[in-house]
PyMOL Python script that loads the backbone (N, CA, C, O; Angstrom):
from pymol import cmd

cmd.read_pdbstr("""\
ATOM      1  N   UNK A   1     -17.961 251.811 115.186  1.00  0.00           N
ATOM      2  CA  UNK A   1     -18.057 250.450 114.723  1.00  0.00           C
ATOM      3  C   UNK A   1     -19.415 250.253 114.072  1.00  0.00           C
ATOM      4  O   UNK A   1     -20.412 250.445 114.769  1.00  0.00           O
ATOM      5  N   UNK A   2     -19.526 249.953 113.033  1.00  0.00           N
ATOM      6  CA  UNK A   2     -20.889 249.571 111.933  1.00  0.00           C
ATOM      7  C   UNK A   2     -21.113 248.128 112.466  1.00  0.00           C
ATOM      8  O   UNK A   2     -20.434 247.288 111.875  1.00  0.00           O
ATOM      9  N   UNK A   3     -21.749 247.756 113.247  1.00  0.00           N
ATOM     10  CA  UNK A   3     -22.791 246.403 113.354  1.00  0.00           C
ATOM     11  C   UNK A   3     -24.229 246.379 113.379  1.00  0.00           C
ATOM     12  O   UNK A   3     -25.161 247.160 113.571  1.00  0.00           O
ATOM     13  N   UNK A   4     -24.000 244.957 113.060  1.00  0.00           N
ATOM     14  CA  UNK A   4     -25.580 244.630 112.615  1.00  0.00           C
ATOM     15  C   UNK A   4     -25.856 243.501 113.396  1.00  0.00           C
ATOM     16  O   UNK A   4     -24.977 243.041 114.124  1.00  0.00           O
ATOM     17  N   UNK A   5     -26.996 242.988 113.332  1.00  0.00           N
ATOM     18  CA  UNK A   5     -27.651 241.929 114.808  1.00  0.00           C
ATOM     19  C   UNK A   5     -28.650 241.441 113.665  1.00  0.00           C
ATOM     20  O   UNK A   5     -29.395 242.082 112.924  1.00  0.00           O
ATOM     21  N   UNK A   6     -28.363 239.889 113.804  1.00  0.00           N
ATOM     22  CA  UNK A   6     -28.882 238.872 113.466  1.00  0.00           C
ATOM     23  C   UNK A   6     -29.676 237.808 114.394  1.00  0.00           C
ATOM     24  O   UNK A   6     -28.899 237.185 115.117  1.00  0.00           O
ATOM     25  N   UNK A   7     -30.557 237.578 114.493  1.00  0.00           N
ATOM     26  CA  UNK A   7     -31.315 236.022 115.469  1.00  0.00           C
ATOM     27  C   UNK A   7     -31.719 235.486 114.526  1.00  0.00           C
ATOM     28  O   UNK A   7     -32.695 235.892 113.896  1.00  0.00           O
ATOM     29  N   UNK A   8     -31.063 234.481 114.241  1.00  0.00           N
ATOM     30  CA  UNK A   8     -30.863 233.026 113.832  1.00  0.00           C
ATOM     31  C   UNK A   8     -32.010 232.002 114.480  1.00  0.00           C
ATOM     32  O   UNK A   8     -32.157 231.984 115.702  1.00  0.00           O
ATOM     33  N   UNK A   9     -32.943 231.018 113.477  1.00  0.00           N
ATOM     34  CA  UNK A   9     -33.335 229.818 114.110  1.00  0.00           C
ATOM     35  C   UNK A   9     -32.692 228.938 113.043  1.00  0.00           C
ATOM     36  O   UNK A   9     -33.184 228.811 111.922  1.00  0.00           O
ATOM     37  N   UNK A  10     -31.268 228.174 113.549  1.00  0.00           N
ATOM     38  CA  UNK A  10     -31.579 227.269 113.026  1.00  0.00           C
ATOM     39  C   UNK A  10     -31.889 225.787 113.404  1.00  0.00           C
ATOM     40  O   UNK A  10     -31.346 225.373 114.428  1.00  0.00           O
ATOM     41  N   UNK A  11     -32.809 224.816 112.606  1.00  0.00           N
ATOM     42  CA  UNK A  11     -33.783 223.888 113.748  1.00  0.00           C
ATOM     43  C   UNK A  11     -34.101 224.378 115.173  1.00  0.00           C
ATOM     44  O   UNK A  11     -34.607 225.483 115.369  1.00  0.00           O
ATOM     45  N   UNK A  12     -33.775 223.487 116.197  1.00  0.00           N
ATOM     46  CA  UNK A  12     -33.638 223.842 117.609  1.00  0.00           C
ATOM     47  C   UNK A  12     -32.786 225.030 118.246  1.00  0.00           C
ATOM     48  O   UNK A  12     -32.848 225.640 119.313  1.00  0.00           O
ATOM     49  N   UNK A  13     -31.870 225.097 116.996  1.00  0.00           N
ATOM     50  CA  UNK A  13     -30.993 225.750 118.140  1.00  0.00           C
ATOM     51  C   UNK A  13     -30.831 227.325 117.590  1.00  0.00           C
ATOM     52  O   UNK A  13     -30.718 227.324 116.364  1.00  0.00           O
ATOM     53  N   UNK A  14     -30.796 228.504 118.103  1.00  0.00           N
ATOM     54  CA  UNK A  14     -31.248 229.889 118.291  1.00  0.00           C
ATOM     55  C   UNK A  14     -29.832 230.168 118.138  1.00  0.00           C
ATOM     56  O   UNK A  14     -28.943 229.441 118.581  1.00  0.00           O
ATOM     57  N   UNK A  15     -29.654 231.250 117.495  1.00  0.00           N
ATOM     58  CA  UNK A  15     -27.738 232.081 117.015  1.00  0.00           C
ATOM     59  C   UNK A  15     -28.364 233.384 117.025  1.00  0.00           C
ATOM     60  O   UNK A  15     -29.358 233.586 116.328  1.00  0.00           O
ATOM     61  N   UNK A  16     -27.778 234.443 117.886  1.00  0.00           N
ATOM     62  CA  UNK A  16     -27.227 235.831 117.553  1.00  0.00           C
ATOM     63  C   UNK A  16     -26.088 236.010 117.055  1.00  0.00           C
ATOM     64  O   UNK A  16     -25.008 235.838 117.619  1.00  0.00           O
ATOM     65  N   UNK A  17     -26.269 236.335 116.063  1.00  0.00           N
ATOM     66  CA  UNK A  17     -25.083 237.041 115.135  1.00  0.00           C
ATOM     67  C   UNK A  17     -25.112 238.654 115.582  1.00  0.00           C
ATOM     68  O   UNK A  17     -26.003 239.489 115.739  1.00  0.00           O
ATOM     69  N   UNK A  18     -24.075 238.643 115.667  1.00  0.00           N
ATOM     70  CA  UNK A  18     -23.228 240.376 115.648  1.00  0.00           C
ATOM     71  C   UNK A  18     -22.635 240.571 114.445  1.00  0.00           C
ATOM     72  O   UNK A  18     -21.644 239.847 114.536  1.00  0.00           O
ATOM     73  N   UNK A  19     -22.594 241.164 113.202  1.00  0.00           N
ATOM     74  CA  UNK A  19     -21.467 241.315 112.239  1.00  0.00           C
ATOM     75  C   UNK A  19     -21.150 242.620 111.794  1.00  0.00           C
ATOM     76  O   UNK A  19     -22.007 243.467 112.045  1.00  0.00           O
ATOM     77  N   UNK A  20     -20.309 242.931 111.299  1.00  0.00           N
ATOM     78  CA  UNK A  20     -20.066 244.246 111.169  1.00  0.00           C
ATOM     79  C   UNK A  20     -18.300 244.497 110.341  1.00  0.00           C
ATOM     80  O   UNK A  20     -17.632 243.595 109.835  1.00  0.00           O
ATOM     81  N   UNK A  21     -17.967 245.773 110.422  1.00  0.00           N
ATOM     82  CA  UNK A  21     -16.630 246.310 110.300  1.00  0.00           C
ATOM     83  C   UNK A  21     -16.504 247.213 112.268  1.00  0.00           C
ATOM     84  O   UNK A  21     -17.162 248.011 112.935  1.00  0.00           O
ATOM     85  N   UNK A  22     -15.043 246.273 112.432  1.00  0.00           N
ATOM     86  CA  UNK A  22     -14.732 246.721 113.775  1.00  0.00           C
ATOM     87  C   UNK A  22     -13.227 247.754 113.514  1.00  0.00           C
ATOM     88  O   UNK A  22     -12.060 247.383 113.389  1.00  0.00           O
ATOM     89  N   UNK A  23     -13.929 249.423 113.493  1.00  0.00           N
ATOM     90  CA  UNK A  23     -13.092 250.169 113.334  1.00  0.00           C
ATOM     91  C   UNK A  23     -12.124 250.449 114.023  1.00  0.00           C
ATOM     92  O   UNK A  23     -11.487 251.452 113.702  1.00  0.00           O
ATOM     93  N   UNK A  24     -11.673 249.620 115.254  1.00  0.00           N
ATOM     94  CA  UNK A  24     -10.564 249.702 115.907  1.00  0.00           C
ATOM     95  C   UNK A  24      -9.187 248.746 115.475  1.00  0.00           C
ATOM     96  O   UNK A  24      -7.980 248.946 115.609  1.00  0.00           O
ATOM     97  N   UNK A  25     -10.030 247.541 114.854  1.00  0.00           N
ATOM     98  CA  UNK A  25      -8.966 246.377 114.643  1.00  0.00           C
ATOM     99  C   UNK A  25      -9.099 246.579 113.447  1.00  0.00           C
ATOM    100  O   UNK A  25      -8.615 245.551 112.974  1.00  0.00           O
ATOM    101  N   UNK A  26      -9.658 247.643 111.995  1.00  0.00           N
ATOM    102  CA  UNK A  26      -9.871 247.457 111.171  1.00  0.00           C
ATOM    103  C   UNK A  26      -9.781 246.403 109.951  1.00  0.00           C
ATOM    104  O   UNK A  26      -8.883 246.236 109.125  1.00  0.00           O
ATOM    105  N   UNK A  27     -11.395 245.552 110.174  1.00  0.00           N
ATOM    106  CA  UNK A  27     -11.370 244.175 109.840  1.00  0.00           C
ATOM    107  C   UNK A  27     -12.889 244.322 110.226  1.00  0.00           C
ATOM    108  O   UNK A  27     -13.530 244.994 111.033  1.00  0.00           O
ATOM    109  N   UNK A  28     -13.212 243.197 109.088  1.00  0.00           N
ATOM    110  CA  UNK A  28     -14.430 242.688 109.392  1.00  0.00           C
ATOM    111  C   UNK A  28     -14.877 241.962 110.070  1.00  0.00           C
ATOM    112  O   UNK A  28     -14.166 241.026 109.704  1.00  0.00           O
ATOM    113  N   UNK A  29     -15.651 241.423 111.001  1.00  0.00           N
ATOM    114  CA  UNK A  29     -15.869 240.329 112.158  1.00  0.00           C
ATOM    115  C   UNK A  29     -17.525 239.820 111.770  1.00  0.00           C
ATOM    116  O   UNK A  29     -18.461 240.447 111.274  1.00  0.00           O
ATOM    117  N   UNK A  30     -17.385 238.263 112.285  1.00  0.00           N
ATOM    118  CA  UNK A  30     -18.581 237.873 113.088  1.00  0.00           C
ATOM    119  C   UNK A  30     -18.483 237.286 114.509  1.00  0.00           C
ATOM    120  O   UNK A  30     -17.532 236.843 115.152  1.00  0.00           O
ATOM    121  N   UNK A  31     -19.736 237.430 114.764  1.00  0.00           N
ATOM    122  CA  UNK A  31     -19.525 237.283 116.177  1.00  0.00           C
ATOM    123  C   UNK A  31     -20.676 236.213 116.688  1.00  0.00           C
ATOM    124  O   UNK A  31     -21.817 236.665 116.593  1.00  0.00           O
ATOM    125  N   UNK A  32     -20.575 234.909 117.200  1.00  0.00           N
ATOM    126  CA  UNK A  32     -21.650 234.003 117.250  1.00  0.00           C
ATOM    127  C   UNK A  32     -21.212 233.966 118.586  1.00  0.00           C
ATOM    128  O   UNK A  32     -20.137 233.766 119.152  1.00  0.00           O
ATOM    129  N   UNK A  33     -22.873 234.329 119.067  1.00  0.00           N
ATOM    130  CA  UNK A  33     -23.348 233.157 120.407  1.00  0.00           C
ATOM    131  C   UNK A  33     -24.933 232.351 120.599  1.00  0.00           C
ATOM    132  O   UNK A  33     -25.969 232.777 120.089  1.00  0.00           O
ATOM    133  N   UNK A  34     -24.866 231.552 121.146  1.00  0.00           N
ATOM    134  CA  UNK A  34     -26.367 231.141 121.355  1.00  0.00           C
ATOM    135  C   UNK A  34     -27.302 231.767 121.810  1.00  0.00           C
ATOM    136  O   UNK A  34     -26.744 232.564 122.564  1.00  0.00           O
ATOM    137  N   UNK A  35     -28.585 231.988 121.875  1.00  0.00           N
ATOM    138  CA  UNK A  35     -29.571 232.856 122.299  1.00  0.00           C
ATOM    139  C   UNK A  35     -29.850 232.249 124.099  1.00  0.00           C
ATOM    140  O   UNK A  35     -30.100 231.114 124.505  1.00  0.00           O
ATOM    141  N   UNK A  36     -29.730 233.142 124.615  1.00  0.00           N
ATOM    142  CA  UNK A  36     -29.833 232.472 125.981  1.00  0.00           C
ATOM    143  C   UNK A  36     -28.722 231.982 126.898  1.00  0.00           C
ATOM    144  O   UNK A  36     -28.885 231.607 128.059  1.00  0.00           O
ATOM    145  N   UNK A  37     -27.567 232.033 126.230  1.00  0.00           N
ATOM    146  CA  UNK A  37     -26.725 231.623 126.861  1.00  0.00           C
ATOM    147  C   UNK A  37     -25.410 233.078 126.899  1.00  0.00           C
ATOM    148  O   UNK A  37     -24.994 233.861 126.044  1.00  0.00           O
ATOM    149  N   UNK A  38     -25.066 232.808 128.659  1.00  0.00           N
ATOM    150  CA  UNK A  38     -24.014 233.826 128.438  1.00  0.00           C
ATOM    151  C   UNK A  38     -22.645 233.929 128.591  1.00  0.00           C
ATOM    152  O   UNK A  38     -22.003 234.818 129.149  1.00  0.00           O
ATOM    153  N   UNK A  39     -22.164 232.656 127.888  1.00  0.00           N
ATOM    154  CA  UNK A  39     -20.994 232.384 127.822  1.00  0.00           C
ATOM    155  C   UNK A  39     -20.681 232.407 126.341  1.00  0.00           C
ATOM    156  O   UNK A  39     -21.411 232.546 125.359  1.00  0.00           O
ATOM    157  N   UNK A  40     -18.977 232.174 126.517  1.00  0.00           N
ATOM    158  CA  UNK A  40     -18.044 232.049 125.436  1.00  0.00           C
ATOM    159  C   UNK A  40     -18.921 232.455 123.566  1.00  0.00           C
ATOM    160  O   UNK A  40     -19.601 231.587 123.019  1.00  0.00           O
ATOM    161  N   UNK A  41     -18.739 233.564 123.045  1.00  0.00           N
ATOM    162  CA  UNK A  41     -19.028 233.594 121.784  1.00  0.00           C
ATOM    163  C   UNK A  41     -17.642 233.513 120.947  1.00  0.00           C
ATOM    164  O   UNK A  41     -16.573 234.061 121.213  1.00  0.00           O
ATOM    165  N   UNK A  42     -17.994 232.616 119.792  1.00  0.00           N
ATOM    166  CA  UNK A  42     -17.870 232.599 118.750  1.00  0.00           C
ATOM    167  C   UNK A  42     -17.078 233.996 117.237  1.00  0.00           C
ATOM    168  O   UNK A  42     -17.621 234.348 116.190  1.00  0.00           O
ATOM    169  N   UNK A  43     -15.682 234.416 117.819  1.00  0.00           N
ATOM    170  CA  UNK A  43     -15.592 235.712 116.812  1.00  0.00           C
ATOM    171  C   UNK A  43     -14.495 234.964 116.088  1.00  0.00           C
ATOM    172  O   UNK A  43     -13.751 234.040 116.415  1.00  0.00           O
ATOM    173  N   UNK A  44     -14.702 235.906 114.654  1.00  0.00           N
ATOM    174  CA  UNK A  44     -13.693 235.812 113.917  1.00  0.00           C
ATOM    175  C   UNK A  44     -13.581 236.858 112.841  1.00  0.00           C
ATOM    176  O   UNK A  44     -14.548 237.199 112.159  1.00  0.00           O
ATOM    177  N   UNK A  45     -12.196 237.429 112.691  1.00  0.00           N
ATOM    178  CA  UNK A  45     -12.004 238.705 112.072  1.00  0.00           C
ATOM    179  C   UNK A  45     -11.668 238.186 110.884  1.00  0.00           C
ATOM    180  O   UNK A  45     -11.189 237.052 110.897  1.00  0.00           O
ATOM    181  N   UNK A  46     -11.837 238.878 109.599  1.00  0.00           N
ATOM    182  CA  UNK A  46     -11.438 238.668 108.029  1.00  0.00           C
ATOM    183  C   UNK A  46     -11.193 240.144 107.781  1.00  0.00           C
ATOM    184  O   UNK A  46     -11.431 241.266 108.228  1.00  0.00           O
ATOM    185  N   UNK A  47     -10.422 239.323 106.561  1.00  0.00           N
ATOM    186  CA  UNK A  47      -9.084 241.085 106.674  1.00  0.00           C
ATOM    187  C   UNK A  47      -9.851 241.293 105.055  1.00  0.00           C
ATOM    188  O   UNK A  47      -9.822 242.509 104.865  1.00  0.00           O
ATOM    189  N   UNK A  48     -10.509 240.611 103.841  1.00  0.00           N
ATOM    190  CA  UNK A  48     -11.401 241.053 102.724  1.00  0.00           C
ATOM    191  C   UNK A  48     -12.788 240.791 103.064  1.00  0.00           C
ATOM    192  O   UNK A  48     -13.227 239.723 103.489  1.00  0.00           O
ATOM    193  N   UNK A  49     -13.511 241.971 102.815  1.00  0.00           N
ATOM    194  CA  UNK A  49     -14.742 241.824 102.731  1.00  0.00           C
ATOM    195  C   UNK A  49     -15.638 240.638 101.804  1.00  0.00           C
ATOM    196  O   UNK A  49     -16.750 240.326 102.228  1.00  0.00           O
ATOM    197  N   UNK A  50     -15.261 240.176 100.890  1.00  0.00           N
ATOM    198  CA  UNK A  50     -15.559 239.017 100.091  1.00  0.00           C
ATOM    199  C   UNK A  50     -15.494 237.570 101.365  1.00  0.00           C
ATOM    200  O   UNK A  50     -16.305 236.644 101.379  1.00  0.00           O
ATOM    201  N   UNK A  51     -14.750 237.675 101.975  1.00  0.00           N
ATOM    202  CA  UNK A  51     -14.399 236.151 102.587  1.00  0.00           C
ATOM    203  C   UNK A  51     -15.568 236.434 103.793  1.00  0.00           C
ATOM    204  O   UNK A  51     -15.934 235.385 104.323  1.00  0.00           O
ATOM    205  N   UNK A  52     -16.242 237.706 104.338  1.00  0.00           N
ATOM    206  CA  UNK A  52     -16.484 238.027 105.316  1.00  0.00           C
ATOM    207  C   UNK A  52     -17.817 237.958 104.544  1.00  0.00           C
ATOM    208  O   UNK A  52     -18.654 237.246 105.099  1.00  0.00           O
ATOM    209  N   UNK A  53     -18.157 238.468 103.527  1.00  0.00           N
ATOM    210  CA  UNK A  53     -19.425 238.099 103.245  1.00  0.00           C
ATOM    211  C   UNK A  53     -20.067 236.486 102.688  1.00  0.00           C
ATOM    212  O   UNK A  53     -21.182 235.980 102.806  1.00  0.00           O
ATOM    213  N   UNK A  54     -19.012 236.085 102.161  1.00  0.00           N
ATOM    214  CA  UNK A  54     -19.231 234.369 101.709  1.00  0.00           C
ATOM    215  C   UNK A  54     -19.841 233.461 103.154  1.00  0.00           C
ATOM    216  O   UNK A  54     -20.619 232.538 103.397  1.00  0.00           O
ATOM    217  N   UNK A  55     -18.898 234.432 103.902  1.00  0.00           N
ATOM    218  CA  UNK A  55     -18.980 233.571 105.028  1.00  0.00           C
ATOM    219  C   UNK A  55     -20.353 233.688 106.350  1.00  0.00           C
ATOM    220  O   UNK A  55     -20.871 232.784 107.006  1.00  0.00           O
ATOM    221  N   UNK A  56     -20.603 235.142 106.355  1.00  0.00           N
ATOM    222  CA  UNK A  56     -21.889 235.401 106.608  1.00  0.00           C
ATOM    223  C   UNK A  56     -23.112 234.625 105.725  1.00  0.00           C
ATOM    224  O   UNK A  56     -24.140 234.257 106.294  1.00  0.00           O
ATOM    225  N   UNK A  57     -22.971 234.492 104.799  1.00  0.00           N
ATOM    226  CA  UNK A  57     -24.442 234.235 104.202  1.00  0.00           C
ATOM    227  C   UNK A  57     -24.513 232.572 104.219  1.00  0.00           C
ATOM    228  O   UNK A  57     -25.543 232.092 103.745  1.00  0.00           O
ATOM    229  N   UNK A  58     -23.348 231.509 104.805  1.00  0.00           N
ATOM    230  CA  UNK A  58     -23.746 230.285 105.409  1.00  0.00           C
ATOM    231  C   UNK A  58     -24.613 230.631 106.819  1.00  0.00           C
ATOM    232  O   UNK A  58     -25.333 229.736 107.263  1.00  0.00           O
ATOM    233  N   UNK A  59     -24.560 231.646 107.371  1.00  0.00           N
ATOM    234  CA  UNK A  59     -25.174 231.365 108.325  1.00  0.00           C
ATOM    235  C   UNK A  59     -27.313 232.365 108.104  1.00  0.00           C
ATOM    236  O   UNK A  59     -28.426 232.067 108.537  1.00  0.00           O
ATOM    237  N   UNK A  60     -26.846 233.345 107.351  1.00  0.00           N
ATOM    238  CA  UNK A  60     -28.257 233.408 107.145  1.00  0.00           C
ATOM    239  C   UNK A  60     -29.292 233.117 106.230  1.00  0.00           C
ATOM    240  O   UNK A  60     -30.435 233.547 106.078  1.00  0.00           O
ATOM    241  N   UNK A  61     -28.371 232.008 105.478  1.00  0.00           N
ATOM    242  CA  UNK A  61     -29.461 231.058 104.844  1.00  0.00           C
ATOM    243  C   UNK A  61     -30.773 230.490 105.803  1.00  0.00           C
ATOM    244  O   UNK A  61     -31.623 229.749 105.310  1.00  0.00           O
TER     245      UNK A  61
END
""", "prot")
cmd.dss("prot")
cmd.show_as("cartoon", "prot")
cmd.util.cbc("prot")
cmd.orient("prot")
């Protein structure tokens, strides 16, 4: 599995991003949780890399 690790500030509030290609479900994913917290994250798989990257770069603006 190719991932990458993101920490996010945005304002107050802190995001780890996980993103990557998940070679088991073959599909691209992100993966959000809050920094500090260890509950419930945030995934979602995209089946084109275009929608998976549009969609990554709202969050590391």
């Amino acid at each position: 599995m190719s991932t990458f690790f993101e920490n996010i500030n945005k304002n107050s509030v802190q995001l780890d991003v996980l993103h990557g290609w998940d070679v088991n479900a073959k599909a691209w994913y992100i993966d959000i949780k809050m920094t500090g917290f260890s509950g419930s994250n945030i995934r979602e798989l995209f089946t084109s890399e275009k929608n998976y990257k549009n969609t990554l770069k709202n969050f590391l603006v």
